[in-house]
Backbone as CSV, one residue per row, in Angstrom:
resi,resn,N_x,N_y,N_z,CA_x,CA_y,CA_z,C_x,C_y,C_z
1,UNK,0.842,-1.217,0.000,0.000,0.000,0.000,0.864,1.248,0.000
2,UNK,1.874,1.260,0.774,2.869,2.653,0.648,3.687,2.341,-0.589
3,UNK,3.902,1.570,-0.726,4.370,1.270,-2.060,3.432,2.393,-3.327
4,UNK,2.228,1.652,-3.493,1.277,2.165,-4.516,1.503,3.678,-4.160
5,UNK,1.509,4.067,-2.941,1.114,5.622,-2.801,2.225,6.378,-3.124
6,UNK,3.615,5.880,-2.364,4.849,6.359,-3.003,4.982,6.538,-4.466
7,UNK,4.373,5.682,-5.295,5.028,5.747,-6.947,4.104,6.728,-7.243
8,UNK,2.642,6.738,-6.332,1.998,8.087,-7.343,1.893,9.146,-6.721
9,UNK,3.065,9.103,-5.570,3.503,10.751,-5.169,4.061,11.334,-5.918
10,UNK,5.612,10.253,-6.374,6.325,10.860,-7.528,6.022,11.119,-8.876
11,UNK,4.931,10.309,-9.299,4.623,10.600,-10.640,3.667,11.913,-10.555
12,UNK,3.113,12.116,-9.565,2.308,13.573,-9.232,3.354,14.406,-8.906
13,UNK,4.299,14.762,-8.594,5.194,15.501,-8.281,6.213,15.992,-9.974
14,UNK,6.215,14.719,-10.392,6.805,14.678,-11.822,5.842,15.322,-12.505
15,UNK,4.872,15.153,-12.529,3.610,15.525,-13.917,3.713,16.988,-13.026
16,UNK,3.881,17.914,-11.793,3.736,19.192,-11.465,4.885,19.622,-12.344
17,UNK,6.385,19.030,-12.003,7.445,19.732,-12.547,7.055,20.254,-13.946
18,UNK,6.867,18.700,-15.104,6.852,18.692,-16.223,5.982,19.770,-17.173
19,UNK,4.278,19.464,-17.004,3.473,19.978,-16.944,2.778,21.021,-16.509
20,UNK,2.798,21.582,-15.539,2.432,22.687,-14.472,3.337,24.018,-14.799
21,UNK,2.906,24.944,-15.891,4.170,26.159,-15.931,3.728,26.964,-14.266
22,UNK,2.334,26.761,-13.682,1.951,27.279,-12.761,2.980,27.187,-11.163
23,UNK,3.766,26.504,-11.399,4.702,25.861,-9.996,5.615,26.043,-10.663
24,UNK,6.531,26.595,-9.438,7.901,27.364,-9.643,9.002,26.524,-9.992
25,UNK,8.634,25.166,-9.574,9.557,23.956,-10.241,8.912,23.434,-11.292
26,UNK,8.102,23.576,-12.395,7.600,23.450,-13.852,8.232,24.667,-14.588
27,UNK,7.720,25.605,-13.944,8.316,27.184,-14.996,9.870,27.038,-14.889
28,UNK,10.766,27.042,-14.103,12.262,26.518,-14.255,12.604,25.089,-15.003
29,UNK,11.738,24.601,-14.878,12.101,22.989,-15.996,11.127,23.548,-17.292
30,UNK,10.483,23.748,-17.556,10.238,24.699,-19.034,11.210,25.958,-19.491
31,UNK,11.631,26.154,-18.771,12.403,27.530,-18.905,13.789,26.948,-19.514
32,UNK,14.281,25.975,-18.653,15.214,24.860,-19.030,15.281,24.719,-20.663
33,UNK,14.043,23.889,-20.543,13.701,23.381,-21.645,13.801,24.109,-22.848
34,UNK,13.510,25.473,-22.650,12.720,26.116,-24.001,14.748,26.542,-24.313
35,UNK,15.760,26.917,-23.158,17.098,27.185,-23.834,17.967,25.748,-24.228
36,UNK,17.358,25.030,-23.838,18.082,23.398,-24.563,17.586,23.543,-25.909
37,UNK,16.048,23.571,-26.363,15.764,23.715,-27.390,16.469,25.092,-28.526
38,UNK,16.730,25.972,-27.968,17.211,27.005,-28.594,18.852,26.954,-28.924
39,UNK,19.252,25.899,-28.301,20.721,25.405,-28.161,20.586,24.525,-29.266
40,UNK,20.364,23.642,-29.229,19.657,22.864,-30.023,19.487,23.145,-31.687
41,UNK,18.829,24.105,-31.426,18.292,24.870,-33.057,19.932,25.787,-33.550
42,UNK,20.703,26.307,-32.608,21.331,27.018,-32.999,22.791,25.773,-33.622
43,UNK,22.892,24.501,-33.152,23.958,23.725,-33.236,23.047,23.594,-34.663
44,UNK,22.290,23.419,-35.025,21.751,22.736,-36.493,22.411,23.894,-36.990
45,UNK,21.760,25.164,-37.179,22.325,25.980,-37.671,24.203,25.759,-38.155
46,UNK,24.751,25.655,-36.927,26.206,25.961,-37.414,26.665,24.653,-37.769
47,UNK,25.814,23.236,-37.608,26.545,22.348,-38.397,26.305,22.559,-40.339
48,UNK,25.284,23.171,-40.387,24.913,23.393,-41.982,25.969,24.886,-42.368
49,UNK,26.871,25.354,-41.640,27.687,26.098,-42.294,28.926,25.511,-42.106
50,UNK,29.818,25.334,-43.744,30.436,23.976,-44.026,31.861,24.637,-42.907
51,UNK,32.826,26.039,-43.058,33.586,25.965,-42.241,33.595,25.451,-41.123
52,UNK,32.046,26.417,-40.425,32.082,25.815,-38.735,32.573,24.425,-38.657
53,UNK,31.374,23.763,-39.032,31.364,22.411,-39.315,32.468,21.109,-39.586
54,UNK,33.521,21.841,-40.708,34.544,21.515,-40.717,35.772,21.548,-39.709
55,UNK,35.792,22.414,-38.720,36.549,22.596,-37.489,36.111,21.836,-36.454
56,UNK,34.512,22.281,-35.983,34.037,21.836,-34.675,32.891,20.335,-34.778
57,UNK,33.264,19.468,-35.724,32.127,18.832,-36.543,31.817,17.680,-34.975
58,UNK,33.017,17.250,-34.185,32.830,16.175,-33.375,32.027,16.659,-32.394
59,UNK,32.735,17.765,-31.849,31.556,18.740,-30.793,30.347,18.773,-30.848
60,UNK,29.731,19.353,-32.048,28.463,19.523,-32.776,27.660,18.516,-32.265
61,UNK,28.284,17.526,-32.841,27.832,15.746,-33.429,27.849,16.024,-31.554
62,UNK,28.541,15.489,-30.720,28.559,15.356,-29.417,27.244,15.976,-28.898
63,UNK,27.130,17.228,-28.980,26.362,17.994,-28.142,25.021,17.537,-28.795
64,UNK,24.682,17.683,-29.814,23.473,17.550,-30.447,23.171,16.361,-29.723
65,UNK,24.075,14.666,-30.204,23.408,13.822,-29.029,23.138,13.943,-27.630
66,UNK,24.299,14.672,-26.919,23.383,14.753,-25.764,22.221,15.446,-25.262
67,UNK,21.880,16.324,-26.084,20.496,16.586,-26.230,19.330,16.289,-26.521
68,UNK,19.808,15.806,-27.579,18.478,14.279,-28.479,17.923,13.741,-27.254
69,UNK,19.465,13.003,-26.435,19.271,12.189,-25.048,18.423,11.971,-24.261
70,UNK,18.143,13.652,-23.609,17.920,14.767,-23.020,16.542,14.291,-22.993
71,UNK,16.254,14.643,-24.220,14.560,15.047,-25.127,13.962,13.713,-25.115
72,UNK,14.654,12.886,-25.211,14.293,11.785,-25.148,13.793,11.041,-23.850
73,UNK,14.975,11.353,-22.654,14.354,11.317,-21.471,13.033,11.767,-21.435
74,UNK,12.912,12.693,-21.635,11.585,13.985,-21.164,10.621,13.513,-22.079
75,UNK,10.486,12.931,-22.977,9.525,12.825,-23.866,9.058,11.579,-23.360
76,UNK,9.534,10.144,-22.673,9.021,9.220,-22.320,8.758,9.612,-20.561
77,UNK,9.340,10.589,-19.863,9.351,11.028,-18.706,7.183,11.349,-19.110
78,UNK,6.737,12.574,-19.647,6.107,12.579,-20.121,4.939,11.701,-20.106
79,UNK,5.482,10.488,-20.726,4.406,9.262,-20.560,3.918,8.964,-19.785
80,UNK,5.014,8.671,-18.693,5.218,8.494,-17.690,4.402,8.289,-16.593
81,UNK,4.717,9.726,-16.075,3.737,10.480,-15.444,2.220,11.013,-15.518
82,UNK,1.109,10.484,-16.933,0.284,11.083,-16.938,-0.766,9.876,-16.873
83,UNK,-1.740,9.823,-16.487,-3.130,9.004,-16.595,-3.174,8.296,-17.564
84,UNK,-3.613,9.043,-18.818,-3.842,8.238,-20.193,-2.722,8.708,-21.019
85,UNK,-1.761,7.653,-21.268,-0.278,8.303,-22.551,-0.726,8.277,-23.623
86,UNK,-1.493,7.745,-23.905,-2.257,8.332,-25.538,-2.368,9.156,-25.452
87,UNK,-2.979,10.090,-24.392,-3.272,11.417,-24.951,-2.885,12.298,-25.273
88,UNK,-0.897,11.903,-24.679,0.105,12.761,-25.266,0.797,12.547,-25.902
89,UNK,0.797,11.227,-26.138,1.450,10.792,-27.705,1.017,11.212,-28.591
90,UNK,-1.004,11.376,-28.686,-1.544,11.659,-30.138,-1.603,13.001,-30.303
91,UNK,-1.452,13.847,-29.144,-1.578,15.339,-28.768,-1.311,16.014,-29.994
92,UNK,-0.882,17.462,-29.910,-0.098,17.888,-31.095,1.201,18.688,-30.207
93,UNK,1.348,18.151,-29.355,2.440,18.642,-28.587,3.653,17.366,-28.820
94,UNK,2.319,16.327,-28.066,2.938,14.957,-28.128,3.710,14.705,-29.788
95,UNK,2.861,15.299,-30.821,3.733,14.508,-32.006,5.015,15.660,-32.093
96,UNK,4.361,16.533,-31.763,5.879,17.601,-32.189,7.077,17.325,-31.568
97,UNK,6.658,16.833,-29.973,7.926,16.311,-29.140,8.186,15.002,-30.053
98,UNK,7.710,14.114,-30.701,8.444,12.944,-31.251,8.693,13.441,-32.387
99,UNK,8.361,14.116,-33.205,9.324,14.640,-34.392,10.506,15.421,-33.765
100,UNK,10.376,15.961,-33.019,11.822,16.920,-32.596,12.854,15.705,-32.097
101,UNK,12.661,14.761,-31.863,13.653,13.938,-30.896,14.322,12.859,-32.429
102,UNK,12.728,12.123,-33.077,13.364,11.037,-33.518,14.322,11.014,-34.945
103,UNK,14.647,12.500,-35.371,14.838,12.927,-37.081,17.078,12.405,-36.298
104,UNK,17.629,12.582,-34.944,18.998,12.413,-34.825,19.473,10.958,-35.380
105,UNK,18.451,10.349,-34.563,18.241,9.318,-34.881,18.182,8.302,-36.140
106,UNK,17.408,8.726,-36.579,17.022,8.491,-38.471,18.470,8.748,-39.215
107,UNK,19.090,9.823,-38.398,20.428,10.192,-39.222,21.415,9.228,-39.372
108,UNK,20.652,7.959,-38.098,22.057,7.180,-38.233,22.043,6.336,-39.629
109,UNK,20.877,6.149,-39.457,20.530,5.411,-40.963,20.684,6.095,-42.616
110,UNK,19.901,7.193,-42.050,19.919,7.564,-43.685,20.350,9.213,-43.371
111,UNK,21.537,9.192,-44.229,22.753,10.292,-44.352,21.902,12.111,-44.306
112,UNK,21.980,12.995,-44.004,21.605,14.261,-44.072,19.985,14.307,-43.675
113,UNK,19.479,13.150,-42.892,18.827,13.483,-42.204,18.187,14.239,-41.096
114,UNK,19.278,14.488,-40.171,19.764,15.021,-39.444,19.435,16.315,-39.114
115,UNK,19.371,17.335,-40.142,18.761,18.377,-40.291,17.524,18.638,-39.871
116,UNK,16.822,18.005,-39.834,15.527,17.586,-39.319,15.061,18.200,-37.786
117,UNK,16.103,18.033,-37.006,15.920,18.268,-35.374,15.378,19.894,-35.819
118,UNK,15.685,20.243,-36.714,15.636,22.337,-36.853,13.697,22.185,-36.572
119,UNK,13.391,20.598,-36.429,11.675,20.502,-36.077,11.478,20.847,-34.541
120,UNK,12.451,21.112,-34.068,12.248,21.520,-32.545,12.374,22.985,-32.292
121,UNK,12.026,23.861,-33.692,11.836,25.638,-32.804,10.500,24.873,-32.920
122,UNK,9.704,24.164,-33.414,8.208,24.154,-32.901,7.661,24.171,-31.417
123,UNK,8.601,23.441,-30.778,8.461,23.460,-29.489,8.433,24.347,-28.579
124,UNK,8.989,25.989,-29.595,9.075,27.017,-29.144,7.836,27.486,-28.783
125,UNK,6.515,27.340,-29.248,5.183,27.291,-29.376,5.167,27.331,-27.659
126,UNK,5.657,26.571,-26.962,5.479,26.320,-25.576,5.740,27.746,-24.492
127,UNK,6.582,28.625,-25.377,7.041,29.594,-24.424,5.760,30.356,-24.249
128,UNK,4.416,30.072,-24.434,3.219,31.190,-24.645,3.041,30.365,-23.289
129,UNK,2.965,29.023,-22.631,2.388,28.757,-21.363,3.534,29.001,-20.577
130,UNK,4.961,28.630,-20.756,5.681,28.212,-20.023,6.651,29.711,-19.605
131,UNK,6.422,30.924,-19.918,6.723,32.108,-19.334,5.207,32.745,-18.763
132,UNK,4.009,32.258,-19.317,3.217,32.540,-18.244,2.986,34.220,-18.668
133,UNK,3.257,34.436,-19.894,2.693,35.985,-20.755,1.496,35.649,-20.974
134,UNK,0.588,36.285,-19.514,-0.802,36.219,-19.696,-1.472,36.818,-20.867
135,UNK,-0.440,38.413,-21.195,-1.751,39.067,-22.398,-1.767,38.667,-23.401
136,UNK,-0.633,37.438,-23.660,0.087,37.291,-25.501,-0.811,35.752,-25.355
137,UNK,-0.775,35.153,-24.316,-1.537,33.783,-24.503,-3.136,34.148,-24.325
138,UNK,-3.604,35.510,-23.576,-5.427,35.225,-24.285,-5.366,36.213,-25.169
139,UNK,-4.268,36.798,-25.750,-4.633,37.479,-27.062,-4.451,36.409,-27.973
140,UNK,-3.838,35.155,-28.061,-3.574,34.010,-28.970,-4.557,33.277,-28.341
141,UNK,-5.460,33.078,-27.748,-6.357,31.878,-27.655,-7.750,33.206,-28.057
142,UNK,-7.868,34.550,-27.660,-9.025,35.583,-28.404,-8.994,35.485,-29.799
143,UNK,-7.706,35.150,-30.731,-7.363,35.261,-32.025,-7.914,34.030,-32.449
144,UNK,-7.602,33.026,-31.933,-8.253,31.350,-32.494,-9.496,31.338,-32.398
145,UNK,-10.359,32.232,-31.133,-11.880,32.285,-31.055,-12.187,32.883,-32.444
146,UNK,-12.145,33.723,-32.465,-11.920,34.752,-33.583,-11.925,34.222,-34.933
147,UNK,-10.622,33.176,-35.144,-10.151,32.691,-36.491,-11.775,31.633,-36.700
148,UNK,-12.081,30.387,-35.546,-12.803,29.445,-35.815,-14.455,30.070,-36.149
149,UNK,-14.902,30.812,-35.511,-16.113,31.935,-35.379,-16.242,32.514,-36.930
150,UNK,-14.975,33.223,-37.670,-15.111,33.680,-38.578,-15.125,32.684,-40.118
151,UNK,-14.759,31.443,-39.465,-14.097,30.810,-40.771,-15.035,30.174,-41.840
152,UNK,-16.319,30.411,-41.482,-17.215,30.344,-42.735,-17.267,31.661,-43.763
153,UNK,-17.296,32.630,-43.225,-16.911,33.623,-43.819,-16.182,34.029,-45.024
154,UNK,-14.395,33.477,-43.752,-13.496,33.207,-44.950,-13.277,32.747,-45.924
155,UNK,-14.152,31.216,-45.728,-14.131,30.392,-46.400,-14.764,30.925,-48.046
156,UNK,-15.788,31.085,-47.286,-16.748,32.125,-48.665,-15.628,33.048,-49.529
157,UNK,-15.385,33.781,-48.602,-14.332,34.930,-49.262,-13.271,34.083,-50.375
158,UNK,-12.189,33.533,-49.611,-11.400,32.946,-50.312,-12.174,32.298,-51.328
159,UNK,-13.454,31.487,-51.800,-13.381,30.793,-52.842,-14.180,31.959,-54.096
160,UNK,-14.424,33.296,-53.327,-14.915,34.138,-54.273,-13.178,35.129,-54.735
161,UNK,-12.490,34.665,-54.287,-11.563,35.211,-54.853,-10.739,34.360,-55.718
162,UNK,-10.730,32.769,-55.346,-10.628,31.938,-56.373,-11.136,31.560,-57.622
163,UNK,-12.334,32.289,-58.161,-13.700,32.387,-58.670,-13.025,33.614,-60.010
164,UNK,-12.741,34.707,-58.794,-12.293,35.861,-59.357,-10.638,36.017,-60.372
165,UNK,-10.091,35.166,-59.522,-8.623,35.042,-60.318,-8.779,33.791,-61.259
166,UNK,-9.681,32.762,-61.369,-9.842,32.249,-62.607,-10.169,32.827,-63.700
167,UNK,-11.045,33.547,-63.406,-11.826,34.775,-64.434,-10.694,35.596,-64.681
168,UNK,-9.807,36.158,-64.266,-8.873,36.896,-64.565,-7.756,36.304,-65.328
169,UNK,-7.599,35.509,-64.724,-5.897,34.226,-65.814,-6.921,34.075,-67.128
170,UNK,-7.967,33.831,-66.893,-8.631,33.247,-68.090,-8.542,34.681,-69.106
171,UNK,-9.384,35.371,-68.774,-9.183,36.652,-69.342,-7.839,37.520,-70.266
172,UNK,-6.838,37.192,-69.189,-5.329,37.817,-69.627,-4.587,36.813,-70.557
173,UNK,-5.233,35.604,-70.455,-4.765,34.343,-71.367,-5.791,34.458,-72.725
174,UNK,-6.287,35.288,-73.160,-7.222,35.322,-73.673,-6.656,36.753,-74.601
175,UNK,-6.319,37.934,-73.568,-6.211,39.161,-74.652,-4.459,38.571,-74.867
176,UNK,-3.946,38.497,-73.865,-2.270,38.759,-74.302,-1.409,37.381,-75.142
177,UNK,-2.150,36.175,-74.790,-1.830,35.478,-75.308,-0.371,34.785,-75.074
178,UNK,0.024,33.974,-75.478,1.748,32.749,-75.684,2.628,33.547,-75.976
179,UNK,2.201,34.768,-76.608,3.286,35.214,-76.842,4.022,36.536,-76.300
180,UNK,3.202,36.855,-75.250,3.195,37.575,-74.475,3.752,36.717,-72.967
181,UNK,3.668,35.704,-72.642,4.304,34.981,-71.590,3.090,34.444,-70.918
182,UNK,2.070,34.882,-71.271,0.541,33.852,-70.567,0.461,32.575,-71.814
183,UNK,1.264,31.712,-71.188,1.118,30.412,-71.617,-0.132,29.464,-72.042
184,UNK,-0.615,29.869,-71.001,-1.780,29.044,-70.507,-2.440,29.800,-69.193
185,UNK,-3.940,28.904,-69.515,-4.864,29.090,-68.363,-4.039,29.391,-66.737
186,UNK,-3.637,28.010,-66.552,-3.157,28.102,-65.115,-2.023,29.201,-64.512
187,UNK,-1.067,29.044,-65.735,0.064,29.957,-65.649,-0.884,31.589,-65.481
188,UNK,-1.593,31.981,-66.162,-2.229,33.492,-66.018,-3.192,33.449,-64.862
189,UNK,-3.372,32.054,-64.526,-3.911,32.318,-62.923,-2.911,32.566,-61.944
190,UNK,-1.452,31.795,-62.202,-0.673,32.367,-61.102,-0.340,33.983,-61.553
191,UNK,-0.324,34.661,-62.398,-0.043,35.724,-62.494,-1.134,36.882,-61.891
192,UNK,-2.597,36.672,-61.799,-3.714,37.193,-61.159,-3.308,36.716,-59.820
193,UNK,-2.866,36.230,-59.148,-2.634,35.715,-57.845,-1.510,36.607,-57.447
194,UNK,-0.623,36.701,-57.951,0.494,37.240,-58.073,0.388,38.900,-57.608
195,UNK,-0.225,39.489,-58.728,-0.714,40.593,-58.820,-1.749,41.152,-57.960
196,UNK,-2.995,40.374,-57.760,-4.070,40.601,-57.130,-3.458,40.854,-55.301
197,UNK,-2.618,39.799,-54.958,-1.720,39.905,-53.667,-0.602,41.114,-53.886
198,UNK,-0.871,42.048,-54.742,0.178,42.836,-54.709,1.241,42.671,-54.771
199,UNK,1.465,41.533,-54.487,3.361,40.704,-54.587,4.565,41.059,-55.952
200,UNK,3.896,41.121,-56.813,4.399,41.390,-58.632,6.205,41.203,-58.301
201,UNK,6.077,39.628,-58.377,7.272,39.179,-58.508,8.140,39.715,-60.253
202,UNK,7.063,40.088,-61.343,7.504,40.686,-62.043,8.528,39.149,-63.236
203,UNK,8.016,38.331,-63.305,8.420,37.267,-64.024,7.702,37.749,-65.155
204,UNK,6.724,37.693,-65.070,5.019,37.740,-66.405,4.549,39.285,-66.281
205,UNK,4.260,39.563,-66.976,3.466,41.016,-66.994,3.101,40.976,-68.623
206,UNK,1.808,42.063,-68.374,1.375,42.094,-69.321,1.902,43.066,-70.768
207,UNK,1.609,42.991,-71.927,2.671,44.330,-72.833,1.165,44.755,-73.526
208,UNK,0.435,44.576,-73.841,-0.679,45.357,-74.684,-1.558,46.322,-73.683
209,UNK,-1.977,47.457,-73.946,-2.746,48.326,-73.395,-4.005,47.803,-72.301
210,UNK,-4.888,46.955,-73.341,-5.689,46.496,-72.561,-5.807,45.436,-71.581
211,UNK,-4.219,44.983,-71.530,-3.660,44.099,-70.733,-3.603,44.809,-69.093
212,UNK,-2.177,45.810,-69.900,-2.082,46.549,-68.938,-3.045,47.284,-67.561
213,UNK,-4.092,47.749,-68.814,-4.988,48.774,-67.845,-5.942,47.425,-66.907
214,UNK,-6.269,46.223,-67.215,-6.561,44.821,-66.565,-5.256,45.034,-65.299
215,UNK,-4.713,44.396,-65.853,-3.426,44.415,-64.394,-3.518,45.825,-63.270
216,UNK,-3.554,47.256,-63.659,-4.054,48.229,-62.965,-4.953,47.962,-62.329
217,UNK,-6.133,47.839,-62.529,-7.057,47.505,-62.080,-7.125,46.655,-60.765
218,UNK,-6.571,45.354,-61.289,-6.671,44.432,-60.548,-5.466,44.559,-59.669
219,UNK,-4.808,45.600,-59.401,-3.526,46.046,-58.313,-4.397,46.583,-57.275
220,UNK,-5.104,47.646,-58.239,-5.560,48.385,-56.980,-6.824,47.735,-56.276
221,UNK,-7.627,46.380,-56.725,-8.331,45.867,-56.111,-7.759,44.962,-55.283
222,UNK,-6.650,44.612,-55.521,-5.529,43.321,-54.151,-5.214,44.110,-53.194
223,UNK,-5.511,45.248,-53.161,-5.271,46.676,-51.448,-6.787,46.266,-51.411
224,UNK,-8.161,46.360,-51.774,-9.493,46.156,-50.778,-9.841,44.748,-50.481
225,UNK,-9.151,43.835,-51.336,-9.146,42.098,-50.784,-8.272,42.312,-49.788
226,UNK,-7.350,42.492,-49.711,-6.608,41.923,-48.397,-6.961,42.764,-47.116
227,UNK,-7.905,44.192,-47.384,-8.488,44.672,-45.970,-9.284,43.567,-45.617
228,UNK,-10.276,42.773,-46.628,-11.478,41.839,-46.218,-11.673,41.035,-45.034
229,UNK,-10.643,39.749,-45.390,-10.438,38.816,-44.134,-9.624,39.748,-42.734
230,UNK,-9.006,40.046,-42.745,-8.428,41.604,-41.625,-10.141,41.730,-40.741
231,UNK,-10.886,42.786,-41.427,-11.736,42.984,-41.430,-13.283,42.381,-40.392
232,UNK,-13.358,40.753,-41.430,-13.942,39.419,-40.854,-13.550,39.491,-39.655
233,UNK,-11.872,38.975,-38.792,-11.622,38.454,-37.619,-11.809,39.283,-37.045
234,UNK,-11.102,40.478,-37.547,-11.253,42.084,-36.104,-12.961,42.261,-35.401
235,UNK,-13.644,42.171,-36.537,-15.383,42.150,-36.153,-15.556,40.885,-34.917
236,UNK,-14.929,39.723,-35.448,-15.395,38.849,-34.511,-14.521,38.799,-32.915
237,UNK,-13.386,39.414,-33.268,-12.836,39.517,-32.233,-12.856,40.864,-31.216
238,UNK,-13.661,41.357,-31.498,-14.205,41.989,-30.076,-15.345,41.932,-29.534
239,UNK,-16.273,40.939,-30.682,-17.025,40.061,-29.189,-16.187,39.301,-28.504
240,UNK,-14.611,39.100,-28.149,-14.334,37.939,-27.137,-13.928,39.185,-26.605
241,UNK,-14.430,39.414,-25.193,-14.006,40.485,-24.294,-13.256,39.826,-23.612
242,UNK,-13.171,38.220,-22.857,-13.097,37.791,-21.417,-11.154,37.320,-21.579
243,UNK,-10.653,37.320,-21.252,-9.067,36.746,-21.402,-9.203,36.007,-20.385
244,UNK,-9.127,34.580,-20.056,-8.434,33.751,-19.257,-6.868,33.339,-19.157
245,UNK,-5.883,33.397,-18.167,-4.896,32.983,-18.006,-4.206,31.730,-17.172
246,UNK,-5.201,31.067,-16.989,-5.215,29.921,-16.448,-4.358,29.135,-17.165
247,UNK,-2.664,28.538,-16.950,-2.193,27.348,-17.665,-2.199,26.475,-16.726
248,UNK,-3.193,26.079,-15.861,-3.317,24.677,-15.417,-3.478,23.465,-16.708
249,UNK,-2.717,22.285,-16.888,-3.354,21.238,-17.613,-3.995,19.768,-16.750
250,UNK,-4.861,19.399,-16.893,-5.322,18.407,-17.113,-4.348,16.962,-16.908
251,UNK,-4.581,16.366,-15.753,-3.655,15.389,-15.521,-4.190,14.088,-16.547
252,UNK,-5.520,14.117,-16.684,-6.285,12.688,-17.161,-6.538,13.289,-18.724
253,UNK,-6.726,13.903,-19.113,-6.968,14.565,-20.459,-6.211,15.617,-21.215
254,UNK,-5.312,16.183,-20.249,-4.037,17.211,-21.176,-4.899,18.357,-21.121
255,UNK,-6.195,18.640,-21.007,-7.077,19.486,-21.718,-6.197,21.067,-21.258
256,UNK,-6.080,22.129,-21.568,-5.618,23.398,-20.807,-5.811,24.688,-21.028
257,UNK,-7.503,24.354,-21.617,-8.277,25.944,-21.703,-9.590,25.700,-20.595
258,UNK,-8.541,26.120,-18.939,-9.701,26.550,-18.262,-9.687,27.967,-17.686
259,UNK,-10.987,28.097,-16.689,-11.149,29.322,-16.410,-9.868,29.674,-15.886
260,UNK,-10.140,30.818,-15.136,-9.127,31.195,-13.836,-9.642,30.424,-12.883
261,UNK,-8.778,30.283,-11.908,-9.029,29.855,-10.167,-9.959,28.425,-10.406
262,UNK,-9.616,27.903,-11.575,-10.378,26.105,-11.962,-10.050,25.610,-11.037
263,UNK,-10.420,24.721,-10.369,-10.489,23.558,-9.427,-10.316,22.171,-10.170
264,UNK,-11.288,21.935,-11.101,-11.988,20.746,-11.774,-11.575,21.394,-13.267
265,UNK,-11.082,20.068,-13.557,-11.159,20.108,-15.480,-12.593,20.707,-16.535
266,UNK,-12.782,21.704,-16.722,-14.124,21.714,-17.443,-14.157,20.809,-18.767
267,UNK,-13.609,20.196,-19.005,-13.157,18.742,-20.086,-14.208,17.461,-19.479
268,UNK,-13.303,17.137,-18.975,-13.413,15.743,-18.368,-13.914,15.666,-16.231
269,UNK,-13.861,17.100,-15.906,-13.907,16.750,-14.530,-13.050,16.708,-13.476
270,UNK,-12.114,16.015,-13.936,-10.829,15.622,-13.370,-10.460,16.496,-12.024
271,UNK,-9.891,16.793,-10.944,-9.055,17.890,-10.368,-7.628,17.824,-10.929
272,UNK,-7.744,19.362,-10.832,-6.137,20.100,-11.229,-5.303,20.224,-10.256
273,UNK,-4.030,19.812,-10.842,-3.446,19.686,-9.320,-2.414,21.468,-9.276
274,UNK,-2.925,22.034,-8.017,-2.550,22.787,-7.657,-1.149,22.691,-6.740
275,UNK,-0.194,23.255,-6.632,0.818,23.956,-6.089,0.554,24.019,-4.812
């Protein structure tokens, strides 16, 4: 019986460190974490520049594994410690931590793989709970209300602008022709895309008048499309008045959009384990 209770002191004590940016021993082991990862990203960096590389290549190679190591610990640590490990294996935390760890690995096998670990600034994603920047994490969870709320909208929008730049490639493939550099249909759709986004990478352009004054046109209408969607989210996003800063997670479900001052998982129920 002390047995049973001992192993799930520590694994409750482990899942506070790991999990919990709310406890002063989680925010220092995230904090950890987020400059291993940045260590990490910066050794990829200087092994892909061939001098460095060529001088300090064993180091590199050294350090990078003991980091992999590291990540590797923590990523089955992780398991570990939580109720249901599916739920952080299938997570999208969970897969990002196994893409960041398993690409060193892969390298042993198949040559310039390796490069791959540069999948761990994703993990950077974490510094929004794990510094505990209340206004930047409910201005990024007000923005997702916002994005999901509006996205029929968008949806509309975008395929009336897909609608619109067919009609346009079609059009400019039509006056300027092959020999003008509109090849084809598709090709004068990337050029309405091109243009319409204001971008005018300037590969294709049009040479006949009535080409031209088309392309005008459609410049100065890619400045009132791109106010549009802008527009959509800003409307929807000031109905979300309320900001929560709660990064408690969820010991049995991961879940970690609750109120403030949560007690209980609004997910699953569960209690949160407090500090």
């Amino acid at each position: 019986m002390n047995t049973l209770k001992s192993n799930k002191n520590w694994k409750s004590k482990l899942y506070e460190i790991i999990y919990e940016a709310d406890t002063k021993a989680g925010k220092w082991f995230d904090i950890i974490l987020i400059l291993v990862i940045i260590a990490s990203i910066i050794i990829v960096m200087l092994e892909s520049v061939n001098s460095i590389d060529a001088n300090y290549h064993n180091f590199l190679n050294i350090a990078e594994w003991i980091i992999t190591i590291l990540f590797s610990l923590e990523y089955f640590a992780r398991i570990i410690c939580i109720q249901k490990p599916t739920k952080y294996i299938f997570s999208f935390y969970g897969i990002i931590d196994f893409l960041a760890t398993i690409p060193k690995y892969i390298s042993i096998f198949f040559i310039g793989t390796h490069a791959l670990v540069a999948l761990r600034a994703l993990r950077l994603l974490r510094v929004f709970r794990i510094l505990k920047l209340a206004r930047y994490l409910g201005a990024s969870n007000k923005l997702m209300t916002a994005l999901k709320a509006s996205k029929i909208k968008i949806a509309v929008f975008l395929f009336s602008v897909l609608v619109l730049t067919i009609i346009l490639g079609t059009i400019m493939y039509i006056i300027e022709g092959p020999k003008n550099g509109f090849t084809s249909i598709p090709y004068s759709m990337y050029w309405a895309i091109v243009t319409l986004t204001t971008v005018g990478y300037g590969d294709i352009s049009p040479h006949t008048p009535v080409g031209q004054l088309i392309a005008s046109m459609v410049m100065i209408l890619g400045y009132g499309i791109i106010a549009v969607p802008t527009g959509i989210v800003t409307s929807e996003m000031t109905k979300q008045d309320v900001i929560h800063t709660n990064t408690q997670t969820c010991p049995n479900c991961l879940h970690d959009k609750h109120l403030d001052n949560a007690i209980y998982c609004n997910k699953c129920g569960e209690k949160l384990n407090h500090e």
